[in-house]
C-alpha positions as CSV (number, residue, x, y, z in Angstrom):
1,X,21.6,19.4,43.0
2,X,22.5,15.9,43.5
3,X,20.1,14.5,41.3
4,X,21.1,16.9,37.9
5,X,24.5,15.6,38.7
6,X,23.6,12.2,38.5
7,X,21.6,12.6,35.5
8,X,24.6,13.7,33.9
9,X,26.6,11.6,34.8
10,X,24.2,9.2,33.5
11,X,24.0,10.8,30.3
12,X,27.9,11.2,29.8
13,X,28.2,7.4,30.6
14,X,25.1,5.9,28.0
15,X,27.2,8.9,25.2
16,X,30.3,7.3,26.1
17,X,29.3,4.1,25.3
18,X,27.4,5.0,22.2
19,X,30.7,6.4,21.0
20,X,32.9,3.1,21.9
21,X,30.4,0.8,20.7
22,X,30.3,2.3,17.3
23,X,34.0,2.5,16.2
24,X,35.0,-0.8,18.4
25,X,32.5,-2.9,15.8
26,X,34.1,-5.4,13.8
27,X,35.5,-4.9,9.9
28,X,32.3,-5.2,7.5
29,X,34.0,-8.9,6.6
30,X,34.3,-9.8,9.9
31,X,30.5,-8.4,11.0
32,X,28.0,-10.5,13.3
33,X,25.1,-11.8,11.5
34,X,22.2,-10.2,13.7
35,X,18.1,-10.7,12.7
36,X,16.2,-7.5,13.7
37,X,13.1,-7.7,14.7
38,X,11.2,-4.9,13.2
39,X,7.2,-4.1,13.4
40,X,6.0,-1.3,11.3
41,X,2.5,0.5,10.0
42,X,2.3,-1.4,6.2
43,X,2.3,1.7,3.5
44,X,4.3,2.6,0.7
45,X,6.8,4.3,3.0
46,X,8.2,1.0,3.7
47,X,9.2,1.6,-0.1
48,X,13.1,1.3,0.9
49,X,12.9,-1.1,3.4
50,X,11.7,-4.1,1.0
51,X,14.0,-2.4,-1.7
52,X,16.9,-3.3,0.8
53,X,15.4,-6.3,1.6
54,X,15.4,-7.7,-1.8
55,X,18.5,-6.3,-3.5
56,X,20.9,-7.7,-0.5
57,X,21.9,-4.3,1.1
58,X,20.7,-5.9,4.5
59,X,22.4,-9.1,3.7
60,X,25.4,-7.2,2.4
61,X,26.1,-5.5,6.0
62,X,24.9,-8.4,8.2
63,X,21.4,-8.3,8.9
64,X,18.1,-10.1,8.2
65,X,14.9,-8.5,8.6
66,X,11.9,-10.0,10.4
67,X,9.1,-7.3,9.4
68,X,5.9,-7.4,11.2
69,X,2.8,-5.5,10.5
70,X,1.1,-4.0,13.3
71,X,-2.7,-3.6,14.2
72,X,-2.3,-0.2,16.0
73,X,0.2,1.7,17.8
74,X,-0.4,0.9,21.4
75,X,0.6,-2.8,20.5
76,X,3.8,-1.6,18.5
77,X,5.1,0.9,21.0
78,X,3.9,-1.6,24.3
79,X,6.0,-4.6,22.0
80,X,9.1,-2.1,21.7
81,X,9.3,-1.1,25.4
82,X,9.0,-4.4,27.0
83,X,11.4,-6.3,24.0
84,X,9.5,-7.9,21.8
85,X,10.9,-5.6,19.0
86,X,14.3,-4.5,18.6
87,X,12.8,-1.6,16.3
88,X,9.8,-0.3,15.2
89,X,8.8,2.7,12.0
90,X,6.8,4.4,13.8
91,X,5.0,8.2,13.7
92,X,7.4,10.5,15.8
93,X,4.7,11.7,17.3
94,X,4.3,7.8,19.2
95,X,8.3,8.0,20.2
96,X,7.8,11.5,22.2
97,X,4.1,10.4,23.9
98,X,5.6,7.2,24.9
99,X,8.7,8.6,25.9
100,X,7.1,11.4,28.2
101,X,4.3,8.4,29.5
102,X,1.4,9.8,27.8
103,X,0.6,7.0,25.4
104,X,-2.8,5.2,25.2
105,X,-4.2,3.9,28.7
106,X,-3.1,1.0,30.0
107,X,0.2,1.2,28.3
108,X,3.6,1.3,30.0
109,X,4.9,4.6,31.4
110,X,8.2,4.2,31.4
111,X,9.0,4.1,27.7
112,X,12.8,5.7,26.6
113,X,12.3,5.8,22.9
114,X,14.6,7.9,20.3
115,X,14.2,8.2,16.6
116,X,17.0,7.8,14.5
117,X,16.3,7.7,10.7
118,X,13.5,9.1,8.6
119,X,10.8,7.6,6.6
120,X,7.4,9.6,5.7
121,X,8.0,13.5,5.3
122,X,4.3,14.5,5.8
123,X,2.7,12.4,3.5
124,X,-0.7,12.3,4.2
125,X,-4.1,12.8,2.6
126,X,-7.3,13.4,4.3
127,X,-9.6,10.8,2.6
128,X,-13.1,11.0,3.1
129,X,-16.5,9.6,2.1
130,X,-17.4,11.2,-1.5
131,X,-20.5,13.5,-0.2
132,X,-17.6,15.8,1.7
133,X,-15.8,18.0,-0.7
134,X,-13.8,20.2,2.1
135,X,-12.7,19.6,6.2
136,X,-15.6,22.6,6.8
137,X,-18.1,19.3,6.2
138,X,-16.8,17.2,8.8
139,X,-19.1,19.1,11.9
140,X,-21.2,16.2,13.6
141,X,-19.2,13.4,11.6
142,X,-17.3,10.5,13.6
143,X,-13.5,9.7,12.0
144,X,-10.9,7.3,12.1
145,X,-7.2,7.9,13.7
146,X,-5.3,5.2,14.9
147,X,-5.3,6.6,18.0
148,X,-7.1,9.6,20.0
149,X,-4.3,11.1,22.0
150,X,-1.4,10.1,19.8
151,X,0.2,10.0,16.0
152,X,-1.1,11.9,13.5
153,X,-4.6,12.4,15.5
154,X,-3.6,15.8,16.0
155,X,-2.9,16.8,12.6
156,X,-6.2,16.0,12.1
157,X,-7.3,17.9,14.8
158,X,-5.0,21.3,13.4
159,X,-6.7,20.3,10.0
160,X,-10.3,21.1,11.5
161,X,-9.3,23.9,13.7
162,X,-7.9,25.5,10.8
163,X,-11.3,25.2,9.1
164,X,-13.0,26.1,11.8
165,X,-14.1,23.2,13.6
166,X,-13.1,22.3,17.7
167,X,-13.4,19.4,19.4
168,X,-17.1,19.5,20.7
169,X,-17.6,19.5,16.6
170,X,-16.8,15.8,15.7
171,X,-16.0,12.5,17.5
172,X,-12.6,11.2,16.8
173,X,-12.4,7.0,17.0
174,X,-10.1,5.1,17.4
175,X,-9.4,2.0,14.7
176,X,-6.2,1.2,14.4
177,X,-3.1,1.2,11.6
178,X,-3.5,2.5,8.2
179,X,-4.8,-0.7,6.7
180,X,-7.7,-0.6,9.1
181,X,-8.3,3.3,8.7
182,X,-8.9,2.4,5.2
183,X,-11.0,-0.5,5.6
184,X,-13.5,1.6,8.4
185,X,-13.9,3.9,4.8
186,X,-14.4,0.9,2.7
187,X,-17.1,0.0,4.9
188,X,-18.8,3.5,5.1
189,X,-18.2,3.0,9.3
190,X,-16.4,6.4,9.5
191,X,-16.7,9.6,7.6
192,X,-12.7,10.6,6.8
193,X,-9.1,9.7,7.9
194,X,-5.9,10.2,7.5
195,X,-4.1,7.6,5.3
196,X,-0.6,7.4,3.7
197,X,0.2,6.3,-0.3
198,X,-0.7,3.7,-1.2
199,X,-3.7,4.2,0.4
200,X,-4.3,7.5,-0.7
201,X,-4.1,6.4,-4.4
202,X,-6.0,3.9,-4.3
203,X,-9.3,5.6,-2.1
204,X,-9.3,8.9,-4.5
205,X,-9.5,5.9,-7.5
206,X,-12.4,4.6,-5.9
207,X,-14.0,7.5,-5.5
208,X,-13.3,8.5,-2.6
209,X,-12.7,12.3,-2.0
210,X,-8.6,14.1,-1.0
211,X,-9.9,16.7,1.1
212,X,-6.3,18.1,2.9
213,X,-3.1,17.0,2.3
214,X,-1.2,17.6,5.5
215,X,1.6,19.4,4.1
216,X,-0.2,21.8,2.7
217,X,-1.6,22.8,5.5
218,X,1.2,22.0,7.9
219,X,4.2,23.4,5.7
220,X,6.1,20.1,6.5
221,X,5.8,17.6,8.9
222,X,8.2,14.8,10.1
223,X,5.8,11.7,9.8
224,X,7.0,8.3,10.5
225,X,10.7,7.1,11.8
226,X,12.4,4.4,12.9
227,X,12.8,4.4,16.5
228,X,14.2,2.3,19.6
229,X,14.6,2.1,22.7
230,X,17.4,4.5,24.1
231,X,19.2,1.8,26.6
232,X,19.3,-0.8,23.1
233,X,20.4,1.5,20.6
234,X,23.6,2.4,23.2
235,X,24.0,-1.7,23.6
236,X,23.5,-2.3,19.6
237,X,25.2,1.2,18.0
238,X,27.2,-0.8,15.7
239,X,23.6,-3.0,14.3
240,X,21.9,0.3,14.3
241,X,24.7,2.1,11.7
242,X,24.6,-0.8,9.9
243,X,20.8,-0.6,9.4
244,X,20.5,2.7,8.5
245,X,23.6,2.2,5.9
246,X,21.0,-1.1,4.3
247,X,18.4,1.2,4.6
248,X,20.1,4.3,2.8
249,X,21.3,1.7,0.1
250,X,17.6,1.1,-0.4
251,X,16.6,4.2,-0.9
252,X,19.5,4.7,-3.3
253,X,18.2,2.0,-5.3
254,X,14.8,2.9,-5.4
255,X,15.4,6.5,-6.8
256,X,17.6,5.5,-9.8
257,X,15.1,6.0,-13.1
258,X,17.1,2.4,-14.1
259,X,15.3,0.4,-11.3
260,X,11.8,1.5,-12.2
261,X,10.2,-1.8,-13.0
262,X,12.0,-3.7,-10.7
263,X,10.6,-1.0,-7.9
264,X,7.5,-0.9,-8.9
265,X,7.3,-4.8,-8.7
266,X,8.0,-4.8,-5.2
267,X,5.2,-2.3,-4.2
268,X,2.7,-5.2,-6.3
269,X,4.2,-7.9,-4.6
270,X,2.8,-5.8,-1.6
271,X,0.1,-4.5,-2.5
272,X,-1.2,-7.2,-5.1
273,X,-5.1,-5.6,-5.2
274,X,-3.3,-2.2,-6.7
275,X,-4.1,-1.9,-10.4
276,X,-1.2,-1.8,-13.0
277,X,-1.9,2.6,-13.3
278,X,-1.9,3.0,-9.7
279,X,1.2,1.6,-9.1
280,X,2.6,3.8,-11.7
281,X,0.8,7.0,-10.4
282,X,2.7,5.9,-6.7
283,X,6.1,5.8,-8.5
284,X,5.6,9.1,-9.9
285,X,4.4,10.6,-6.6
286,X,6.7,9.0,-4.1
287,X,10.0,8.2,-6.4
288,X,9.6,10.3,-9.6
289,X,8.5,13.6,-7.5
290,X,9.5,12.8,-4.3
291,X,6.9,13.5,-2.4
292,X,7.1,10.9,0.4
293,X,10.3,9.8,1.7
294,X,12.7,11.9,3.6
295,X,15.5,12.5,1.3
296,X,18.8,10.6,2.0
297,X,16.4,8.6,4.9
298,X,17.6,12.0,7.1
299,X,14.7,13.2,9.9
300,X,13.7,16.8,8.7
301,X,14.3,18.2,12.3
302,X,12.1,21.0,10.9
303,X,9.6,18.9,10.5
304,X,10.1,17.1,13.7
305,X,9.7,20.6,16.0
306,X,6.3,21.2,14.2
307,X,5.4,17.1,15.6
308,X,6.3,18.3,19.1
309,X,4.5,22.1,18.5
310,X,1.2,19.7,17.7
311,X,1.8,17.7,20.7
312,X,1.9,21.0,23.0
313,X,-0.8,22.5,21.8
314,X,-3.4,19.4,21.9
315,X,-1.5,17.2,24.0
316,X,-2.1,16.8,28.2
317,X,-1.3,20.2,30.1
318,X,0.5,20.4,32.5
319,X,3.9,19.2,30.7
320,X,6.2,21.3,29.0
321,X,7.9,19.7,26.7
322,X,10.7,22.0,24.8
323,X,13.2,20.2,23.0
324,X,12.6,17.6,20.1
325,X,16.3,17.0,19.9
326,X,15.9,15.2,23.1
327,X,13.7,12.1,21.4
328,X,16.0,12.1,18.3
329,X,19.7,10.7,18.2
330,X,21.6,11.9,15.2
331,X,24.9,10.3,16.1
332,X,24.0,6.7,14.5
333,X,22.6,8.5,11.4
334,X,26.4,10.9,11.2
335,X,28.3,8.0,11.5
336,X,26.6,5.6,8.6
337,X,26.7,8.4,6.4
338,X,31.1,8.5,6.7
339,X,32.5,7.0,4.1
Protein backbone atom coordinates (compact mmCIF):
# COMPACT_ATOMS: atom_id res chain seq x y z
CA UNK A 1 0.00 0.00 0.00
CA UNK A 2 2.72 2.16 0.95
CA UNK A 3 4.75 1.69 -1.96
CA UNK A 4 1.67 2.53 -4.73
CA UNK A 5 1.35 5.63 -2.72
CA UNK A 6 4.78 6.63 -3.11
CA UNK A 7 4.89 5.85 -6.60
CA UNK A 8 2.30 8.28 -7.02
CA UNK A 9 3.31 10.60 -5.32
CA UNK A 10 6.37 10.23 -7.33
CA UNK A 11 4.55 10.55 -10.46
CA UNK A 12 2.37 13.63 -9.41
CA UNK A 13 5.74 15.35 -8.40
CA UNK A 14 7.95 14.51 -11.91
CA UNK A 15 4.03 15.78 -13.88
CA UNK A 16 4.09 18.75 -11.75
CA UNK A 17 7.27 19.67 -12.72
CA UNK A 18 6.81 18.88 -16.35
CA UNK A 19 3.93 21.29 -16.28
CA UNK A 20 6.00 24.35 -14.48
CA UNK A 21 8.93 23.78 -16.45
CA UNK A 22 7.21 24.19 -19.69
CA UNK A 23 5.11 27.46 -19.25
CA UNK A 24 7.96 29.10 -16.71
CA UNK A 25 10.46 29.02 -19.97
CA UNK A 26 11.63 32.19 -21.17
CA UNK A 27 9.99 34.51 -24.24
CA UNK A 28 11.38 32.95 -27.64
CA UNK A 29 13.66 36.35 -27.63
CA UNK A 30 14.84 35.89 -24.49
CA UNK A 31 15.47 31.74 -24.99
CA UNK A 32 18.84 29.86 -23.70
CA UNK A 33 21.05 28.90 -26.48
CA UNK A 34 21.31 24.93 -25.60
CA UNK A 35 23.48 22.27 -28.03
CA UNK A 36 21.67 18.88 -27.97
CA UNK A 37 23.39 16.07 -28.27
CA UNK A 38 21.60 13.79 -30.51
CA UNK A 39 22.70 10.03 -31.87
CA UNK A 40 20.50 8.57 -34.34
CA UNK A 41 20.34 5.35 -36.98
CA UNK A 42 21.47 7.42 -40.47
CA UNK A 43 18.40 6.90 -43.17
CA UNK A 44 16.22 9.07 -44.93
CA UNK A 45 13.94 9.44 -41.93
CA UNK A 46 16.28 11.94 -40.64
CA UNK A 47 14.81 13.77 -43.83
CA UNK A 48 13.39 16.72 -41.35
CA UNK A 49 15.97 16.80 -39.01
CA UNK A 50 18.75 18.14 -41.58
CA UNK A 51 15.90 20.10 -43.22
CA UNK A 52 15.69 21.99 -39.79
CA UNK A 53 19.11 21.86 -39.52
CA UNK A 54 19.82 23.76 -42.64
CA UNK A 55 16.92 26.25 -43.08
CA UNK A 56 17.56 27.77 -39.30
CA UNK A 57 14.35 26.35 -37.59
CA UNK A 58 16.79 24.97 -34.83
CA UNK A 59 18.70 28.11 -34.82
CA UNK A 60 15.45 30.08 -34.87
CA UNK A 61 14.27 28.56 -31.43
CA UNK A 62 17.69 28.25 -29.73
CA UNK A 63 19.28 25.15 -30.35
CA UNK A 64 22.20 23.53 -32.29
CA UNK A 65 22.31 20.07 -33.14
CA UNK A 66 25.29 17.81 -32.63
CA UNK A 67 24.03 14.61 -34.75
CA UNK A 68 25.83 11.39 -34.25
CA UNK A 69 25.52 8.29 -36.17
CA UNK A 70 25.37 5.15 -34.27
CA UNK A 71 26.93 1.63 -34.93
CA UNK A 72 23.98 -0.37 -33.31
CA UNK A 73 21.52 0.13 -30.71
CA UNK A 74 22.97 -1.20 -27.64
CA UNK A 75 25.61 1.61 -27.87
CA UNK A 76 22.82 4.32 -28.59
CA UNK A 77 20.44 3.27 -25.85
CA UNK A 78 23.62 2.38 -23.17
CA UNK A 79 25.06 6.30 -24.37
CA UNK A 80 21.30 7.74 -23.59
CA UNK A 81 20.95 6.06 -20.14
CA UNK A 82 24.23 6.90 -18.66
CA UNK A 83 24.35 10.81 -20.41
CA UNK A 84 26.27 10.76 -23.11
CA UNK A 85 23.22 11.82 -25.24
CA UNK A 86 20.63 14.16 -24.34
CA UNK A 87 18.44 12.39 -27.13
CA UNK A 88 18.49 9.76 -29.40
CA UNK A 89 15.81 8.60 -32.88
CA UNK A 90 15.54 5.57 -31.99
CA UNK A 91 12.97 2.34 -32.95
CA UNK A 92 10.14 2.44 -30.14
CA UNK A 93 10.59 -0.80 -29.80
CA UNK A 94 14.41 0.03 -28.08
CA UNK A 95 12.61 2.73 -25.65
CA UNK A 96 10.12 -0.02 -24.17
CA UNK A 97 12.94 -3.06 -23.90
CA UNK A 98 15.30 -0.64 -22.35
CA UNK A 99 12.82 0.78 -20.27
CA UNK A 100 11.39 -2.69 -18.88
CA UNK A 101 15.51 -3.87 -18.60
CA UNK A 102 15.31 -6.28 -21.36
CA UNK A 103 17.81 -4.81 -23.79
CA UNK A 104 20.83 -6.57 -25.16
CA UNK A 105 23.20 -8.26 -22.42
CA UNK A 106 25.44 -6.50 -20.70
CA UNK A 107 23.48 -3.40 -21.00
CA UNK A 108 22.13 -1.30 -18.20
CA UNK A 109 18.85 -2.28 -16.53
CA UNK A 110 17.71 0.59 -15.25
CA UNK A 111 16.84 2.57 -18.31
CA UNK A 112 13.55 5.26 -17.93
CA UNK A 113 13.17 6.07 -21.51
CA UNK A 114 9.89 7.90 -23.15
CA UNK A 115 9.17 8.73 -26.75
CA UNK A 116 7.98 11.95 -27.58
CA UNK A 117 7.76 12.73 -31.37
CA UNK A 118 7.54 10.60 -34.38
CA UNK A 119 9.84 9.79 -37.20
CA UNK A 120 9.47 6.46 -39.47
CA UNK A 121 5.69 5.14 -39.72
CA UNK A 122 6.58 1.60 -40.78
CA UNK A 123 8.81 2.12 -43.45
CA UNK A 124 10.54 -0.84 -44.05
CA UNK A 125 11.37 -3.29 -46.84
CA UNK A 126 12.54 -6.68 -46.47
CA UNK A 127 15.62 -6.68 -48.83
CA UNK A 128 17.13 -9.75 -49.79
CA UNK A 129 19.76 -11.54 -51.91
CA UNK A 130 18.26 -11.68 -55.72
CA UNK A 131 17.80 -15.76 -55.74
CA UNK A 132 14.79 -15.17 -52.95
CA UNK A 133 11.65 -13.96 -54.57
CA UNK A 134 9.26 -14.37 -51.28
CA UNK A 135 9.88 -14.70 -47.09
CA UNK A 136 8.66 -18.69 -47.78
CA UNK A 137 12.64 -18.88 -49.13
CA UNK A 138 14.28 -17.72 -46.22
CA UNK A 139 14.08 -21.58 -44.31
CA UNK A 140 17.87 -22.54 -43.38
CA UNK A 141 19.04 -18.83 -44.36
CA UNK A 142 21.11 -16.62 -41.65
CA UNK A 143 19.84 -12.66 -41.66
CA UNK A 144 20.75 -9.41 -40.43
CA UNK A 145 18.79 -7.33 -37.58
CA UNK A 146 20.45 -4.93 -35.62
CA UNK A 147 19.73 -6.74 -32.84
CA UNK A 148 18.17 -10.27 -31.82
CA UNK A 149 15.85 -9.44 -28.97
CA UNK A 150 15.11 -5.85 -29.87
CA UNK A 151 13.93 -3.21 -32.74
CA UNK A 152 12.47 -4.26 -35.56
CA UNK A 153 13.90 -8.06 -35.14
CA UNK A 154 10.59 -8.99 -34.41
CA UNK A 155 8.86 -7.73 -37.30
CA UNK A 156 10.94 -9.82 -39.04
CA UNK A 157 10.18 -12.60 -37.07
CA UNK A 158 6.01 -11.86 -37.59
CA UNK A 159 7.09 -11.49 -41.35
CA UNK A 160 8.25 -15.30 -41.33
CA UNK A 161 5.71 -16.60 -39.07
CA UNK A 162 3.20 -15.25 -41.20
CA UNK A 163 4.81 -17.22 -44.14
CA UNK A 164 5.15 -19.97 -42.30
CA UNK A 165 8.42 -20.14 -40.90
CA UNK A 166 9.45 -20.31 -36.73
CA UNK A 167 12.34 -19.77 -35.20
CA UNK A 168 14.11 -23.26 -35.40
CA UNK A 169 13.78 -22.24 -39.34
CA UNK A 170 16.50 -19.52 -39.78
CA UNK A 171 19.33 -17.89 -37.67
CA UNK A 172 18.77 -14.31 -36.96
CA UNK A 173 22.49 -12.25 -36.54
CA UNK A 174 23.16 -9.62 -35.16
CA UNK A 175 25.11 -6.61 -37.25
CA UNK A 176 24.32 -3.58 -36.30
CA UNK A 177 22.50 -0.04 -37.66
CA UNK A 178 20.96 0.16 -41.06
CA UNK A 179 24.20 1.18 -42.83
CA UNK A 180 25.76 -2.03 -41.70
CA UNK A 181 22.58 -4.26 -42.45
CA UNK A 182 23.13 -3.02 -45.91
CA UNK A 183 26.64 -3.52 -46.24
CA UNK A 184 26.35 -7.47 -44.68
CA UNK A 185 23.97 -7.64 -48.22
CA UNK A 186 26.53 -5.82 -50.24
CA UNK A 187 28.92 -8.37 -49.18
CA UNK A 188 26.63 -11.45 -49.77
CA UNK A 189 27.45 -12.25 -45.69
CA UNK A 190 23.65 -12.50 -44.92
CA UNK A 191 20.70 -13.58 -46.99
CA UNK A 192 17.84 -10.60 -46.19
CA UNK A 193 17.20 -7.69 -43.76
CA UNK A 194 15.26 -5.16 -42.96
CA UNK A 195 16.39 -1.67 -44.10
CA UNK A 196 14.72 1.84 -44.28
CA UNK A 197 14.73 4.34 -47.58
CA UNK A 198 17.20 5.21 -48.68
CA UNK A 199 18.45 1.98 -48.35
CA UNK A 200 15.60 0.29 -49.79
CA UNK A 201 15.94 2.26 -53.02
CA UNK A 202 19.00 1.97 -53.55
CA UNK A 203 19.38 -2.31 -52.86
CA UNK A 204 16.15 -3.02 -55.26
CA UNK A 205 18.38 -0.69 -57.93
CA UNK A 206 21.05 -3.03 -57.56
CA UNK A 207 19.31 -5.81 -57.90
CA UNK A 208 18.54 -6.73 -54.97
CA UNK A 209 15.06 -8.23 -54.36
CA UNK A 210 11.80 -6.18 -51.91
CA UNK A 211 10.36 -9.20 -50.61
CA UNK A 212 7.79 -7.65 -47.63
CA UNK A 213 7.19 -4.32 -46.88
CA UNK A 214 6.31 -4.23 -43.25
CA UNK A 215 3.24 -2.29 -43.52
CA UNK A 216 1.76 -4.44 -45.59
CA UNK A 217 1.91 -6.97 -43.62
CA UNK A 218 1.68 -5.26 -40.28
CA UNK A 219 -1.21 -2.74 -41.23
CA UNK A 220 0.91 0.11 -39.66
CA UNK A 221 3.64 0.23 -37.37
CA UNK A 222 5.15 3.00 -35.31
CA UNK A 223 8.92 2.68 -36.41
CA UNK A 224 11.49 5.05 -35.08
CA UNK A 225 11.05 8.15 -32.46
CA UNK A 226 12.80 10.37 -30.66
CA UNK A 227 13.16 9.39 -27.17
CA UNK A 228 14.82 10.50 -23.76
CA UNK A 229 15.30 9.72 -20.69
CA UNK A 230 12.17 10.37 -18.40
CA UNK A 231 14.07 12.24 -15.35
CA UNK A 232 15.73 14.81 -18.43
CA UNK A 233 12.85 15.45 -20.37
CA UNK A 234 10.99 16.69 -16.76
CA UNK A 235 14.47 18.80 -16.11
CA UNK A 236 14.63 20.15 -19.95
CA UNK A 237 10.62 20.39 -20.91
CA UNK A 238 11.10 23.81 -22.19
CA UNK A 239 14.44 22.39 -24.78
CA UNK A 240 12.31 19.49 -25.63
CA UNK A 241 8.99 21.83 -26.99
CA UNK A 242 11.36 23.74 -28.56
CA UNK A 243 12.86 20.78 -30.44
CA UNK A 244 9.97 19.35 -31.59
CA UNK A 245 8.55 22.91 -32.78
CA UNK A 246 12.42 23.01 -35.07
CA UNK A 247 11.68 19.68 -35.94
CA UNK A 248 7.84 20.16 -37.04
CA UNK A 249 9.21 23.44 -38.95
CA UNK A 250 11.29 20.87 -40.81
CA UNK A 251 8.96 18.74 -41.81
CA UNK A 252 6.84 21.72 -42.94
CA UNK A 253 9.48 22.66 -45.14
CA UNK A 254 10.24 19.53 -46.61
CA UNK A 255 6.59 18.82 -47.81
CA UNK A 256 6.02 22.13 -49.66
CA UNK A 257 6.24 21.05 -53.66
CA UNK A 258 8.34 24.69 -53.76
CA UNK A 259 11.32 23.26 -51.72
CA UNK A 260 11.78 20.21 -53.99
CA UNK A 261 15.29 20.79 -55.14
CA UNK A 262 16.53 22.36 -52.28
CA UNK A 263 15.23 18.96 -50.37
CA UNK A 264 16.42 16.74 -52.49
CA UNK A 265 19.96 18.39 -52.22
CA UNK A 266 20.18 17.71 -48.71
CA UNK A 267 19.41 13.89 -48.94
CA UNK A 268 22.78 14.00 -51.70
CA UNK A 269 24.71 15.88 -49.47
CA UNK A 270 23.88 12.70 -47.28
CA UNK A 271 23.91 10.25 -49.21
CA UNK A 272 26.42 11.39 -52.08
CA UNK A 273 26.81 7.54 -53.71
CA UNK A 274 22.80 7.87 -54.55
CA UNK A 275 22.33 8.46 -58.28
CA UNK A 276 20.51 11.60 -59.53
CA UNK A 277 16.92 9.08 -60.26
CA UNK A 278 17.13 7.60 -56.96
CA UNK A 279 17.05 10.50 -55.18
CA UNK A 280 14.07 11.51 -57.10
CA UNK A 281 12.32 8.08 -56.74
CA UNK A 282 12.90 8.85 -52.56
CA UNK A 283 11.20 12.31 -52.92
CA UNK A 284 8.37 10.77 -54.51
CA UNK A 285 8.09 7.94 -51.98
CA UNK A 286 8.74 9.65 -48.75
CA UNK A 287 7.67 13.49 -49.57
CA UNK A 288 5.48 13.29 -52.71
CA UNK A 289 3.39 10.10 -51.32
CA UNK A 290 4.15 10.21 -48.02
CA UNK A 291 4.97 7.05 -47.28
CA UNK A 292 7.57 7.47 -44.53
CA UNK A 293 7.31 10.12 -42.00
CA UNK A 294 4.73 10.35 -39.50
CA UNK A 295 2.55 13.16 -40.52
CA UNK A 296 2.86 16.44 -38.50
CA UNK A 297 6.08 14.41 -36.73
CA UNK A 298 2.85 13.00 -34.36
CA UNK A 299 3.54 9.10 -32.86
CA UNK A 300 0.73 6.96 -34.55
CA UNK A 301 -0.28 5.52 -31.06
CA UNK A 302 -1.88 2.96 -33.27
CA UNK A 303 0.98 2.03 -34.60
CA UNK A 304 2.83 2.17 -31.34
CA UNK A 305 0.31 -0.63 -29.49
CA UNK A 306 1.02 -3.03 -32.51
CA UNK A 307 5.28 -2.20 -31.38
CA UNK A 308 4.30 -3.36 -27.89
CA UNK A 309 1.73 -6.43 -29.23
CA UNK A 310 5.24 -7.63 -31.16
CA UNK A 311 7.14 -7.30 -28.05
CA UNK A 312 4.60 -9.54 -26.08
CA UNK A 313 4.26 -11.97 -28.25
CA UNK A 314 8.21 -12.60 -29.04
CA UNK A 315 9.56 -10.88 -26.29
CA UNK A 316 10.84 -12.57 -22.59
CA UNK A 317 7.75 -14.29 -20.74
CA UNK A 318 7.11 -13.74 -17.82
CA UNK A 319 6.38 -9.87 -18.13
CA UNK A 320 3.25 -8.36 -18.90
CA UNK A 321 3.54 -5.41 -20.33
CA UNK A 322 -0.03 -3.60 -21.01
CA UNK A 323 0.09 -0.12 -21.68
CA UNK A 324 2.26 1.67 -24.52
CA UNK A 325 1.04 5.03 -23.23
CA UNK A 326 3.27 4.43 -20.30
CA UNK A 327 6.80 4.75 -22.68
CA UNK A 328 5.18 7.71 -24.62
CA UNK A 329 4.79 11.39 -23.28
CA UNK A 330 2.42 13.36 -25.32
CA UNK A 331 2.40 16.47 -23.16
CA UNK A 332 5.79 18.01 -24.85
CA UNK A 333 4.31 17.18 -28.25
CA UNK A 334 0.49 19.18 -27.08
CA UNK A 335 2.18 21.95 -25.98
CA UNK A 336 4.65 22.81 -29.23
CA UNK A 337 1.80 22.27 -31.32
CA UNK A 338 -0.24 25.71 -29.38
CA UNK A 339 0.10 28.41 -31.16
Amino acid sequence: MLRRFAARLSFVATSLACVIAMWASPPAGAQERRTLKIDSFKSATLWPMWAAQKTGAFDKHGLAIELSYTRNSKSQLTGVIEGKFDMITTALDNVIAYSEGEGAPGTPKNGDLIAFLGGNNGSLGLIAQPQYKSPKDFKGADLAVDAISTGFSFVLREILVRNGLGPDDYKLTAVGATGARWQALQKKETAAALLTPPFTLIAAARGFSNVAEANDVLGGYQGSVSATRRDWAAKNADTIVRYIRAYRAGQVWLMAPANKDAAIAILKAEFPQMADNLTQTTYKMLVTENKGFNPGAKIDMAGAKTVLDLRRRYGPKGKTITNVAHFIDERYFNTAIKP
